[in-house]
ZANU-157594 format. One record per residue: residue number from 1; x, y, z of N, C-alpha, C, O, CB in turn. Coordinates in nm, 3 decimals. Glycine has a CB too. Layout:
# ZANU-157594
- NUM,X,Y,Z,X,Y,Z,X,Y,Z,X,Y,Z,X,Y,Z
...
END
This chain:
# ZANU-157594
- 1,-0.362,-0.140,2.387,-0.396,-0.091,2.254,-0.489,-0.190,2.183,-0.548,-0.145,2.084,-0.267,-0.069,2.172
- 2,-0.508,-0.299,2.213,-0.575,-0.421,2.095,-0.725,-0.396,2.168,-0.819,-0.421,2.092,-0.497,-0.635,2.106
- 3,-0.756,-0.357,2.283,-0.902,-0.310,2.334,-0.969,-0.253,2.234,-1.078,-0.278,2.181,-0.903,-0.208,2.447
- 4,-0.839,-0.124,2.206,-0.902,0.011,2.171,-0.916,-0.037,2.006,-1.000,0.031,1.948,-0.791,0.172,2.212
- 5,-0.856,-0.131,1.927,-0.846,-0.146,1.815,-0.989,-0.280,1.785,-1.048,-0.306,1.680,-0.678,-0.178,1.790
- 6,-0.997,-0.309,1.852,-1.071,-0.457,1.877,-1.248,-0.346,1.861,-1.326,-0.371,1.769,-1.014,-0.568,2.101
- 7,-1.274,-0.249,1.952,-1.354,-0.178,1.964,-1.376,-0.099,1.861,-1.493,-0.085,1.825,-1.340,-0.130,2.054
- 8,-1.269,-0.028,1.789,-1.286,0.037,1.642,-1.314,-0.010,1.560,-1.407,0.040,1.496,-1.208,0.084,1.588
- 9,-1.251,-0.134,1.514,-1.301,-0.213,1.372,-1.442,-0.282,1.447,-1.518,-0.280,1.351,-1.161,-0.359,1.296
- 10,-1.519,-0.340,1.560,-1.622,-0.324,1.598,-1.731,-0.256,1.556,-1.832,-0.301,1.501,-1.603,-0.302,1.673
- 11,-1.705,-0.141,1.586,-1.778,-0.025,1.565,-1.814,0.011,1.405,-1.916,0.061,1.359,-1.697,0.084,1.631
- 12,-1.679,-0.036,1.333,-1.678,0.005,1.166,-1.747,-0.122,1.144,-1.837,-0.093,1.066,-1.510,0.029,1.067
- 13,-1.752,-0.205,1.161,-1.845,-0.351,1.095,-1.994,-0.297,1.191,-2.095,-0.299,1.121,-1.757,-0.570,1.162
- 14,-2.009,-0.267,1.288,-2.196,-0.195,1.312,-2.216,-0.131,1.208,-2.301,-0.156,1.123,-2.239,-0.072,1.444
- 15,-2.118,-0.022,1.209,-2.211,0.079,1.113,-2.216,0.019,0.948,-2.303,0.037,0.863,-2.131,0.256,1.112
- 16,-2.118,-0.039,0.941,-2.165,-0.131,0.756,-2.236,-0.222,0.768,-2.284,-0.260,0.661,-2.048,-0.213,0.657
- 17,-2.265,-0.275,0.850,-2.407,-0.369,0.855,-2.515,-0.238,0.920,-2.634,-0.263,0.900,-2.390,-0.544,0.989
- 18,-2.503,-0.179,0.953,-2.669,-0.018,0.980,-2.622,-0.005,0.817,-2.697,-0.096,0.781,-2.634,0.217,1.139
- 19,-2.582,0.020,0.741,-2.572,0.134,0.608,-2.617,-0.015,0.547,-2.728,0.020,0.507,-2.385,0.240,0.544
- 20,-2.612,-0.117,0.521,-2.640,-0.205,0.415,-2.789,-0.246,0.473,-2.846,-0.332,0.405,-2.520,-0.336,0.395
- 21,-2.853,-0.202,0.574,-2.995,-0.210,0.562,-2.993,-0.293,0.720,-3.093,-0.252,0.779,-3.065,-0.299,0.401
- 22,-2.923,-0.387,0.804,-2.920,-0.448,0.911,-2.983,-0.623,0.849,-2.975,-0.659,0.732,-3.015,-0.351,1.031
- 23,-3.028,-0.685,0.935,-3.020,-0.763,0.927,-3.173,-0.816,0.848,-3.176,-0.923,0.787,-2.966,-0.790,1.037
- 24,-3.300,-0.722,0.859,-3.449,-0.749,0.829,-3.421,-0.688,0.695,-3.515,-0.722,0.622,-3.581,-0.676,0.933
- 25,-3.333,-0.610,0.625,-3.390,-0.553,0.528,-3.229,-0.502,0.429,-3.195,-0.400,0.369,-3.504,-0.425,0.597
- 26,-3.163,-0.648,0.459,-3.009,-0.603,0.349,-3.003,-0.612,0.221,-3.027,-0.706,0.145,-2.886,-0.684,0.366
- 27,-2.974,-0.521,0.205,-2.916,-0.462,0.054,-2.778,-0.397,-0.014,-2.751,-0.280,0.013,-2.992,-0.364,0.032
- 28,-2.696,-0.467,-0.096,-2.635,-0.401,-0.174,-2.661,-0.334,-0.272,-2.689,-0.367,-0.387,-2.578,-0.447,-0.201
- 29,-2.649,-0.210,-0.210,-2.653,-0.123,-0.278,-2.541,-0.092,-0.408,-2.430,-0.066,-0.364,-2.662,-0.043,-0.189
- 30,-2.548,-0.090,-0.526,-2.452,-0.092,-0.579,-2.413,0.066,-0.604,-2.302,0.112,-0.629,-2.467,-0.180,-0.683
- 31,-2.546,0.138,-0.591,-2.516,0.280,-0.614,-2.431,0.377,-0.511,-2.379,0.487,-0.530,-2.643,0.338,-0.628
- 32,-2.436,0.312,-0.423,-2.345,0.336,-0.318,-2.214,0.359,-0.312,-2.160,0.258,-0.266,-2.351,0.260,-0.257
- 33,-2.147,0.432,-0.332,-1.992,0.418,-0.340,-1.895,0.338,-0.291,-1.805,0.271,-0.342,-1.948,0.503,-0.306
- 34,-1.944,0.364,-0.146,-1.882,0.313,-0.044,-1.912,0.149,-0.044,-1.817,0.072,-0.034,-1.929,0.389,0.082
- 35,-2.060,0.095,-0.058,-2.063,-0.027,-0.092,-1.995,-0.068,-0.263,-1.912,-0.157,-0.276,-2.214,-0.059,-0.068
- 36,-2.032,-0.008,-0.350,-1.982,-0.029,-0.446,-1.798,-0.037,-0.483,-1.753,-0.085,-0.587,-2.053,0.056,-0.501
- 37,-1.744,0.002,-0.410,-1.592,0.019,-0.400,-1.523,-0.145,-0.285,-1.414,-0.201,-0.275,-1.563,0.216,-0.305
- 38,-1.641,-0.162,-0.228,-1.606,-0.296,-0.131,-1.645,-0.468,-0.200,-1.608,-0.583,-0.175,-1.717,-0.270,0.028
- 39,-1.725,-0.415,-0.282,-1.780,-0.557,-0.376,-1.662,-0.576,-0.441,-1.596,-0.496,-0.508,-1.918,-0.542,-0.498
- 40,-1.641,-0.697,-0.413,-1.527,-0.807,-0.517,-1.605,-0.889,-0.616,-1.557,-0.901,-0.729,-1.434,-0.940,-0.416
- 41,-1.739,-0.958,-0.582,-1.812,-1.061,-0.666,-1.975,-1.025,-0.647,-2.020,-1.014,-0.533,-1.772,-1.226,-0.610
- 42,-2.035,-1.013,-0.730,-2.150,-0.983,-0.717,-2.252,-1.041,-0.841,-2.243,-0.985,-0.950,-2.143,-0.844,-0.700
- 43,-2.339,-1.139,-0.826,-2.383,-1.255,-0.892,-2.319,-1.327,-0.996,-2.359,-1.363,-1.107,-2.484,-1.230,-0.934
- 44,-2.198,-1.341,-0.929,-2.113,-1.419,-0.992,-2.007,-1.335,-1.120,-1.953,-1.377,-1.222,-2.210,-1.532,-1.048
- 45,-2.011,-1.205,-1.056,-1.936,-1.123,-1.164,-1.850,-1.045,-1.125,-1.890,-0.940,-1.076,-2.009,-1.047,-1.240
- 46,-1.708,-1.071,-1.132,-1.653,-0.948,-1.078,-1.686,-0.811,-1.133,-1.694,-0.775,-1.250,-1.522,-0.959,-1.084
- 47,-1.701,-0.751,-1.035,-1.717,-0.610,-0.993,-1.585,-0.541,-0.961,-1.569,-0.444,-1.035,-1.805,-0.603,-0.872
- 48,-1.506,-0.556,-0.891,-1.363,-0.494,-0.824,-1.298,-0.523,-0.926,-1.262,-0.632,-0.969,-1.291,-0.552,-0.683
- 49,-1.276,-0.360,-0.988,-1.107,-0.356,-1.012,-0.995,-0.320,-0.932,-1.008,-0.245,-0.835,-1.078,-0.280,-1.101
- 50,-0.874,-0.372,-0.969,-0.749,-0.325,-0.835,-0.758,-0.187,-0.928,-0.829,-0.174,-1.028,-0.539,-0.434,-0.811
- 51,-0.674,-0.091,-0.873,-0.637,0.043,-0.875,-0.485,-0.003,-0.964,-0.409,-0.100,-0.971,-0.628,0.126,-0.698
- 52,-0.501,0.160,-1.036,-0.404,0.158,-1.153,-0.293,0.194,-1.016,-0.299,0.259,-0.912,-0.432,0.290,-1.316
- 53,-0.191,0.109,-1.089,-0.057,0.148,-1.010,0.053,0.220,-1.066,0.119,0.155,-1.147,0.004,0.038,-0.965
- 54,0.087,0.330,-1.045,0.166,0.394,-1.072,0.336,0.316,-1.108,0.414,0.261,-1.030,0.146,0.482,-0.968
- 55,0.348,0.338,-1.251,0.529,0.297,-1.279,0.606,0.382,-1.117,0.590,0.488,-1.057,0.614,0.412,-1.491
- 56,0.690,0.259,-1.105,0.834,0.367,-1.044,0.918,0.399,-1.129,0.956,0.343,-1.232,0.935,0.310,-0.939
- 57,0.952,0.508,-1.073,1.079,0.584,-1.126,1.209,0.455,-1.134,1.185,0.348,-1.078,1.124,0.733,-1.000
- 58,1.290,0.467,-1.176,1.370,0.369,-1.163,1.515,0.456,-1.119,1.547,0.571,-1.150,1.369,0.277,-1.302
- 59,1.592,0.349,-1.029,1.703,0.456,-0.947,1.783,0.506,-1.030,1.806,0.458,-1.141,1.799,0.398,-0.838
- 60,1.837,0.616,-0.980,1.944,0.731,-1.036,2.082,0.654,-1.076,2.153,0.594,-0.996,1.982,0.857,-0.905
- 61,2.100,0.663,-1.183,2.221,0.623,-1.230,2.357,0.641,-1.141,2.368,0.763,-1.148,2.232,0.691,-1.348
- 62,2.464,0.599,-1.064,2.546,0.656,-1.017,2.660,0.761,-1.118,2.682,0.732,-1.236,2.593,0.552,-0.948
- 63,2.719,0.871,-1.058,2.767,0.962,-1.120,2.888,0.882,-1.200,2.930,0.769,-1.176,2.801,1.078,-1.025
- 64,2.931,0.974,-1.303,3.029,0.905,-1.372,3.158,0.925,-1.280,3.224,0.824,-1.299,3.044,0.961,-1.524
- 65,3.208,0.987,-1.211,3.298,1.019,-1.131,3.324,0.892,-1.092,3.411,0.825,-1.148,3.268,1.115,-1.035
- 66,3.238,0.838,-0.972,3.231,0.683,-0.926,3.249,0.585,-0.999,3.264,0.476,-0.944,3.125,0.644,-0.881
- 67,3.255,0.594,-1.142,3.257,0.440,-1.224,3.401,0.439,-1.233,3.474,0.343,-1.207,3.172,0.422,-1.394
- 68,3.437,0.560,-1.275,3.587,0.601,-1.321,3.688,0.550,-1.236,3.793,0.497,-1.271,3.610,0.753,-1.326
- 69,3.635,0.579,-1.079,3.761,0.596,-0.967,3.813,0.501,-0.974,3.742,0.411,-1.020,3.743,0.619,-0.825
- 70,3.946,0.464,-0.939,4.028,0.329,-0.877,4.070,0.337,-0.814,4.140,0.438,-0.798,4.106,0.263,-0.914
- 71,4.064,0.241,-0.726,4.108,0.186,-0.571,4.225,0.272,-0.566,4.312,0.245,-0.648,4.148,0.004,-0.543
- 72,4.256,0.416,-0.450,4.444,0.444,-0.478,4.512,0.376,-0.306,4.437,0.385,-0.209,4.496,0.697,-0.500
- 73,4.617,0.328,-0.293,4.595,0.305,-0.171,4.644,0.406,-0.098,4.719,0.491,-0.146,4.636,0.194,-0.135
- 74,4.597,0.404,0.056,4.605,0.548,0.137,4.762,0.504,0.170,4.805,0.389,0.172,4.477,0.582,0.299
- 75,4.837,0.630,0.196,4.925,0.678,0.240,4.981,0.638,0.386,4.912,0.686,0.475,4.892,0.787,0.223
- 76,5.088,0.563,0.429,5.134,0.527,0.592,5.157,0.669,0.653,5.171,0.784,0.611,5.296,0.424,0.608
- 77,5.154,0.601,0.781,5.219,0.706,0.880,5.315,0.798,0.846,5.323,0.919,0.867,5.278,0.648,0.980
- 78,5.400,0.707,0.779,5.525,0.733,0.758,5.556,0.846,0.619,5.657,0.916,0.626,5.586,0.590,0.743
- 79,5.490,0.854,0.530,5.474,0.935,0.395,5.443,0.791,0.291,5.339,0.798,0.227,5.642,1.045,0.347
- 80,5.494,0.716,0.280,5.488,0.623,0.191,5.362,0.552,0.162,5.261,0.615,0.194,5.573,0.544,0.224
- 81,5.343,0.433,0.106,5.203,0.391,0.070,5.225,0.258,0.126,5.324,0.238,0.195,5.154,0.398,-0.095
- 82,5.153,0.180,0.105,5.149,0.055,0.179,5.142,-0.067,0.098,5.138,-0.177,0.153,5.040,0.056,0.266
END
């Protein structure tokens, strides 16, 4: 599997160095989306914002049933409790 992965991200760094112009004629493009969404610093200015992150929900209260209960102890073999 690390061939086949080694060869893909390969392939994705050719083609973003072909789309940013190669090596005689590079350019950031800022109008670019795709370049424009990958810039972190660009003459000394950030450019990248992180992405709004969604609040979590926060977990479900347990039922009131469960707060209530108390320990009963189980029942012997025998009928009695223990």
């Amino acid at each position: 599997m690390a061939p086949q992965a080694t060869e893909a991200i390969g392939n994705n760094f050719w083609h973003l160095m072909d789309d940013l112009g190669q090596a005689e004629n590079f350019n950031i493009d800022m109008e670019d989306e795709i370049v424009y969404n990958m810039v972190v610093v660009k003459d000394g200015e950030v450019k990248w914002m992180p992405p709004h992150l969604r609040p979590q929900a926060a977990p479900p209260a347990p039922p009131a049933a469960a707060k209530e209960s108390k320990h009963q102890p189980e029942p012997s073999i025998s009928g009695g409790t223990m």
